[in-house]
C-alpha positions as CSV (number, residue, x, y, z in Angstrom):
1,X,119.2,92.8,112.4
2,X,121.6,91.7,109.3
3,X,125.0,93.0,110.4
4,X,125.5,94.4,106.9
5,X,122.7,97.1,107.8
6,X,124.5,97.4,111.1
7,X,127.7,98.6,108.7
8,X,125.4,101.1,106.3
9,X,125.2,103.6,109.5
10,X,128.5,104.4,110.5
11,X,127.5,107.4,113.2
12,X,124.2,105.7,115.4
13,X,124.3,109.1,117.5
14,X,124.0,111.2,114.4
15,X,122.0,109.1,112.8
16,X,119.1,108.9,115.9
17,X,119.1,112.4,116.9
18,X,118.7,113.5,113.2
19,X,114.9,114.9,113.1
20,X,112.6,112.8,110.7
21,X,110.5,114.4,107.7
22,X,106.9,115.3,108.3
23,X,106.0,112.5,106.1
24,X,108.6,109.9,107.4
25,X,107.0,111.1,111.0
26,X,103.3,110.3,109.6
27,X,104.7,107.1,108.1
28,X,105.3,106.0,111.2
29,X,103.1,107.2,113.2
30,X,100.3,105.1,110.6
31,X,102.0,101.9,111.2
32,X,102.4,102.3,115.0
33,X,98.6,103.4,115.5
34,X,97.5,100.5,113.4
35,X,100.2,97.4,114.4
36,X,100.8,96.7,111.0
37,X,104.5,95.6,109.9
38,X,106.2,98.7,107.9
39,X,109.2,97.7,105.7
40,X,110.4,96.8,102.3
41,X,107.4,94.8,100.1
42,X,109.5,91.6,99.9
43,X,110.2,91.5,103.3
44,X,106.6,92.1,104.2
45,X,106.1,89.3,101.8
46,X,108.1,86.9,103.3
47,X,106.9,87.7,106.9
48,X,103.4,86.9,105.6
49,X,104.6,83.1,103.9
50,X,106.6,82.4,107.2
51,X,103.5,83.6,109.4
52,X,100.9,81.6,107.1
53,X,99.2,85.3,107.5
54,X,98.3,88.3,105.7
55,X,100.2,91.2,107.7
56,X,99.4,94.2,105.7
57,X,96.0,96.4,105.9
58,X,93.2,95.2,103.3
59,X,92.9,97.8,100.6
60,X,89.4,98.7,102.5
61,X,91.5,99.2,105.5
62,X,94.1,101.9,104.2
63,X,91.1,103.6,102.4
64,X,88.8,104.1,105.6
65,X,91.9,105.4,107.3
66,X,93.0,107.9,104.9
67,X,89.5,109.8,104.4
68,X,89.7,110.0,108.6
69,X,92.7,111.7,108.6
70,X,91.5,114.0,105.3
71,X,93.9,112.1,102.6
72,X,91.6,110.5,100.3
């Protein structure tokens, strides 16, 4: 982890036990069911030329998962 994002938090106790949104909370709840990387598109795009593979769902993917959970 860059230090630099180390020095945007300055309370870590505050800042963990603060409660998450219901949509941060199905946020991540999507990418930990599925194993996909969650983060900033040019971060996720640089995982994928480093790795030599495509990380993120297919668009067929995201759509067969949102009409499960009722989204689509």
């Amino acid at each position: 982890m860059p230090a630099d994002y180390l020095d945007r938090i300055l309370d870590w106790p505050t800042y963990l036990a603060d409660r998450l949104s219901e949509e941060e909370e199905a946020r991540q709840g999507y990418f930990t069911e599925t194993g996909f990387p969650m983060g900033a598109e040019a971060w996720l795009s640089g995982l994928e030329t480093k790795s030599g593979r495509r990380l993120r769902p297919c668009p067929c993917f995201l759509r067969s998962v949102l009409f499960r959970v009722g989204e689509w």
